[in-house]
C-alpha positions in Angstrom: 0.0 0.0 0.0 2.7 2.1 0.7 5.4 1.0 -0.8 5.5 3.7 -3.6 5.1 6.7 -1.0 7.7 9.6 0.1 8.5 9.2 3.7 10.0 11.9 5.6 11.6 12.2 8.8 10.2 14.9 11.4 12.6 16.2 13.9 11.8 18.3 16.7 13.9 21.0 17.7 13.9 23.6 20.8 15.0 26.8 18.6 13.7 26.7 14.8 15.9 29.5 13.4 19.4 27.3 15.2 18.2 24.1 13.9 17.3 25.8 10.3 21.2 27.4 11.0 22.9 23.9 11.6 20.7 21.6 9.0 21.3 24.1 5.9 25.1 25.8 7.0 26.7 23.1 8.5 25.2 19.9 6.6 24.1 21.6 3.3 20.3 21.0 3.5 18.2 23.1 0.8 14.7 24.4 2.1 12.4 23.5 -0.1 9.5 25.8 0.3 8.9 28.9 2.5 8.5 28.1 6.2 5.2 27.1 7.5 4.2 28.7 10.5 5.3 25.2 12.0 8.5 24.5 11.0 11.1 24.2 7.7 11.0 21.7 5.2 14.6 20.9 3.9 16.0 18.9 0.8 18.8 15.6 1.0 19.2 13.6 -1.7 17.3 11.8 -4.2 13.6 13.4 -2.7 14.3 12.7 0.5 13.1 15.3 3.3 13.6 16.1 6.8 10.5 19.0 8.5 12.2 20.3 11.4 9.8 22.1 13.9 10.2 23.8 17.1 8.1 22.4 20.4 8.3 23.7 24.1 7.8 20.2 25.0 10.9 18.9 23.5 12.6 16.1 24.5 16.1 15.0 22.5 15.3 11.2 21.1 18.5 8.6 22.2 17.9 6.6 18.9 19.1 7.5 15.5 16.4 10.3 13.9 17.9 10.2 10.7 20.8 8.4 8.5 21.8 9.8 5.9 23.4 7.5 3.1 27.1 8.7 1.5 29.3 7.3 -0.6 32.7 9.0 0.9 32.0 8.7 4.8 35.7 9.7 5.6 35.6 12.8 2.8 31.9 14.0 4.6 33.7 13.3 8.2 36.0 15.5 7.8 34.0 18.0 6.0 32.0 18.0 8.8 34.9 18.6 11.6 35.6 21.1 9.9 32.5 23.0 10.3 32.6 22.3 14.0 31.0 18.8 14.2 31.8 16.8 16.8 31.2 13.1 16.4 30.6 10.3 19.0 33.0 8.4 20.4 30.5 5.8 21.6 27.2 4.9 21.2 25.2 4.2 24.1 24.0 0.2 23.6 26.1 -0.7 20.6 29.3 -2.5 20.7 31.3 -1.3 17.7 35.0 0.1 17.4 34.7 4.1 16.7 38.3 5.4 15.4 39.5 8.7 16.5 37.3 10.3 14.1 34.3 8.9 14.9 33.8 6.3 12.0 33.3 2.6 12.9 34.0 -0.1 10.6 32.4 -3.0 9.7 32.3 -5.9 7.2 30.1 -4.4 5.1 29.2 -0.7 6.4 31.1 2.2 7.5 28.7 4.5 10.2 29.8 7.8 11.9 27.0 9.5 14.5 26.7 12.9 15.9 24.2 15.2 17.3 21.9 18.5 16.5 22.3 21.6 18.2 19.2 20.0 20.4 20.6 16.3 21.1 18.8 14.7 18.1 20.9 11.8 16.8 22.0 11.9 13.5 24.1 8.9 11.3 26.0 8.7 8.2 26.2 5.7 6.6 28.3 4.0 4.0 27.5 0.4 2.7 30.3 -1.5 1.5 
């Protein structure tokens, strides 16, 4: 029934116009349309869409929110430190080697995971 639909991620944030900052600056989202009075819808690849939106009852998730799928994880890493990400050096419940900059390794996927300006959880992902 569904399998032919867009899906999109929502992700809550505590300040909209940081989020919108840190999603389109730092990782190179495009917004799509004009805010709605809720939120911003932004652009990845291929169609895909994340609609962040600001809530007063926010509460950061402890689970991946979105994973975005590269081809280059080490060229994007370091991309990334270089804007001032800081990726995680472990992941709570997961036992996986994370080298120094933040990129585990495995037979056949490459995963790096850092966090919004809020908490949220975001990965990058690279099959092998």
């Amino acid at each position: 029934m569904l399998s032919n639909a867009l899906v999109f991620t929502t992700i809550p944030v505590r300040n909209l116009k940081r989020a919108k900052d840190f999603y389109v600056e730092k990782l190179g989202l495009k917004q799509v349309k004009d805010p709605s009075k809720h939120g911003y819808m932004l652009e990845a690849g291929n169609g895909s869409k994340l609609f962040i939106f600001q809530t007063d009852k926010f509460t950061a998730s402890n689970h991946v929110v979105a994973a975005f799928f590269i081809d280059n994880i080490e060229r994007i890493v370091n991309e990334l430190i270089n804007k001032g990400i800081i990726f995680e050096k472990q992941i709570n419940g997961m036992s996986v080697e994370i080298n120094q900059k933040g990129i585990a390794s495995g037979d056949k996927e490459k995963a790096a995971w850092f966090k919004d300006p809020d908490g949220n959880i975001l990965s990058l992902s690279q099959l092998l």
